[in-house]
C-alpha positions in Angstrom: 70.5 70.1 66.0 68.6 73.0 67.7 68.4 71.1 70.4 71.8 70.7 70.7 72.4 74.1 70.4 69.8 75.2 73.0 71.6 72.7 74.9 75.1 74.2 74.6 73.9 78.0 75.1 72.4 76.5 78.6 75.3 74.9 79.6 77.4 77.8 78.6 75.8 80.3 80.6 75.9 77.8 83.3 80.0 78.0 83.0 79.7 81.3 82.9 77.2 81.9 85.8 79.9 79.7 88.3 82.8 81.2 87.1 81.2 85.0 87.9 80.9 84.7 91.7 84.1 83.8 92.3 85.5 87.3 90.7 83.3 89.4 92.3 85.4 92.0 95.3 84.1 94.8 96.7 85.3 98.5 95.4 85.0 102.3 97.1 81.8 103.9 96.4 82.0 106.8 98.4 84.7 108.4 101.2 85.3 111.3 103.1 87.2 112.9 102.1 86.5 112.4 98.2 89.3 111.4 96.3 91.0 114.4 95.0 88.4 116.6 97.3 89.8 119.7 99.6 88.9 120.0 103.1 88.6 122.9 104.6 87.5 121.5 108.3 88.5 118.8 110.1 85.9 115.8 109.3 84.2 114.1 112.4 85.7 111.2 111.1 87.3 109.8 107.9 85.1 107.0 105.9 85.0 104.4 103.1 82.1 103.1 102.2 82.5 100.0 99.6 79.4 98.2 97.7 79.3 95.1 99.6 79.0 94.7 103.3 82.8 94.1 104.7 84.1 90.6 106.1 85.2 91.4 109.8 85.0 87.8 111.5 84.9 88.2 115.0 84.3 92.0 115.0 88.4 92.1 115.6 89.0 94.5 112.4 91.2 91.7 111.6 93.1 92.4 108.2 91.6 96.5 107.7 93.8 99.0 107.7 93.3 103.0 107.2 96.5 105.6 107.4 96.7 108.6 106.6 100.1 110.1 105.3 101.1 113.7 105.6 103.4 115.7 102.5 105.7 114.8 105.5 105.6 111.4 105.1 104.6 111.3 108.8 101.1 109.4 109.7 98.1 111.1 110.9 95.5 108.8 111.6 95.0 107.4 115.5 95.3 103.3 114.5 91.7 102.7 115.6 89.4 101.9 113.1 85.3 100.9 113.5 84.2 98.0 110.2 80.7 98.7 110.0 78.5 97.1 107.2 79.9 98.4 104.1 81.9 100.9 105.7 85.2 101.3 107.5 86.1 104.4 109.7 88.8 106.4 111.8 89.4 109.4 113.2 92.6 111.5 112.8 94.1 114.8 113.5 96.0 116.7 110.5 99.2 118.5 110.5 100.0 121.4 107.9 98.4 122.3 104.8 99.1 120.2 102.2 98.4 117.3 100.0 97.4 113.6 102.1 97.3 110.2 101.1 94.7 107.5 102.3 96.3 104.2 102.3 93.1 101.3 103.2 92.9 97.2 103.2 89.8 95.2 103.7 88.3 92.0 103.8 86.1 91.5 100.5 82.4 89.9 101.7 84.3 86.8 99.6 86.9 86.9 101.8 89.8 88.2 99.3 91.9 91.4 100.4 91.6 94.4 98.3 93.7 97.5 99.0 94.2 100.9 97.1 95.1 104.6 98.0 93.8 108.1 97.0 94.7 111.6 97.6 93.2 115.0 98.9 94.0 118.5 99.7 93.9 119.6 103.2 93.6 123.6 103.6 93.9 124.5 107.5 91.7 127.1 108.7 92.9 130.0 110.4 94.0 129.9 114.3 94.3 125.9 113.8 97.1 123.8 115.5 98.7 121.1 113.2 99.3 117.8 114.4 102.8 116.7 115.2 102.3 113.0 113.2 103.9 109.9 113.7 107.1 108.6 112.1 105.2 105.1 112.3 101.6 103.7 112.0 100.1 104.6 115.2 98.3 101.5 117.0 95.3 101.7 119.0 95.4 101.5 122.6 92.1 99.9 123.2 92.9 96.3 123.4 90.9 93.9 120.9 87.9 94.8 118.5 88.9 97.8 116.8 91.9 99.7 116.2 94.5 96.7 115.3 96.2 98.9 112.8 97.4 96.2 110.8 99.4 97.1 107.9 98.7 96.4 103.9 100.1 92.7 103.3 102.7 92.5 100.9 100.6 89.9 99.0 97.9 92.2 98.5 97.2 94.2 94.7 95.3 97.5 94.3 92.0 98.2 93.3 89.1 95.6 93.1 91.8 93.4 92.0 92.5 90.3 95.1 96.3 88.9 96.2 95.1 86.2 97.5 97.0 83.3 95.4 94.3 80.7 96.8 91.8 83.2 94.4 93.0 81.7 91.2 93.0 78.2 92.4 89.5 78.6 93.3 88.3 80.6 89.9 90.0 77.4 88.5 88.1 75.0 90.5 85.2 76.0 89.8 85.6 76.5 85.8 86.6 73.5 85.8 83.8 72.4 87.3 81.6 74.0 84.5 83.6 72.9 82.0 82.9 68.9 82.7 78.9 70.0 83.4 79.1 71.4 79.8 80.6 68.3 78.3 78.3 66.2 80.1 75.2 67.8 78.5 77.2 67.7 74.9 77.3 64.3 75.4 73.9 63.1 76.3 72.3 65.4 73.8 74.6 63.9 70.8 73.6 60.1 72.3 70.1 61.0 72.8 69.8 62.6 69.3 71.2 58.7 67.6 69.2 57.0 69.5 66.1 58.8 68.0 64.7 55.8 65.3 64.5 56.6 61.8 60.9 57.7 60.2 59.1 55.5 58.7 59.5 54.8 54.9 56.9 56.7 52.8 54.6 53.8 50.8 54.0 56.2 48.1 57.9 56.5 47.3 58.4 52.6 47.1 55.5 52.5 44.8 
């Protein structure tokens, strides 16, 4: 019987060690501006850095997006972006004081899309010129590799949390996998363990 049950906590943590992987999507560690931070200066260039390196097949940015939204409702970014490791980056000139909101997607090193947003206060300095905006997300116009501008898909959730339907298909898969291992190993154990002969009769007893 403690076999069996050795048995069982193995093949447990064996479901459980398939069914982890296939959960796992990168999340914002760190961006400038911080979410809910002031700037006082424009920033050389506006970054989020994730804790995973980014999927950018090709180097085409394929599937990243980065705007930046004014109290105006107008967009302030310049549509090209640079996916760099864990990072993704753009550049983008401000309009009027005010609070801003940083709209990003990426592509999850396990290939699922993860999108979310964030705000910050911007504070002009003095003598500064305010950017007119956009009334539409601008697209880069450098041809290929970076700067697609490619907008949020509709299929996409917030957070760590992926869109992608395929996703829970493949979670499935793959507990179901561990879920047969696991019977498997009930099964042998229980045949192995009637198999086992009997002991031997003690003489004295039958005496």
């Amino acid at each position: 019987m403690a076999g069996s049950a050795a048995a069982l906590a193995i093949a447990g943590g064996a479901v459980l060690g398939l069914a982890g992987p296939a959960s796992a999507h990168n999340y914002m560690v760190a961006s400038t501006p911080k979410v809910d931070g002031t700037l006082t200066s424009l920033p050389d260039r506006f970054e989020i850095t994730t804790n995973d390196k980014l999927l950018d097949i090709g180097g085409t940015d394929s599937g990243f997006a980065y705007r930046i939204v004014g109290p105006d409702g107008k967009y302030y970014e310049n549509g090209c972006l640079d996916v760099d490791g864990p990072s993704m980056t753009t550049k983008a000139a401000l309009g009027e004081s005010g609070k801003y909101t940083v709209e990003w997607q990426i592509i999850s090193a396990d290939g699922h899309t993860v999108s979310d947003e964030y705000s910050f206060t911007w504070k002009a300095p003095a003598g500064s010129t305010p950017a007119k905006g956009a009334a539409k997300p601008p697209v880069c116009a450098t041809s290929g590799g970076s700067g697609n501008g490619a907008s949020a898909s509709a299929d996409t959730t917030t957070g760590t949390a992926s869109g992608d339907t395929d996703s829970a298909a493949s979670d499935a898969i793959w507990i179901g996998a561990g879920g047969i291992v696991l019977v498997g190993v009930v099964v042998a154990v229980l045949l192995l363990l009637r198999r086992r002969p009997a002991p031997a009769a003690d003489d004295t007893d039958e005496d």
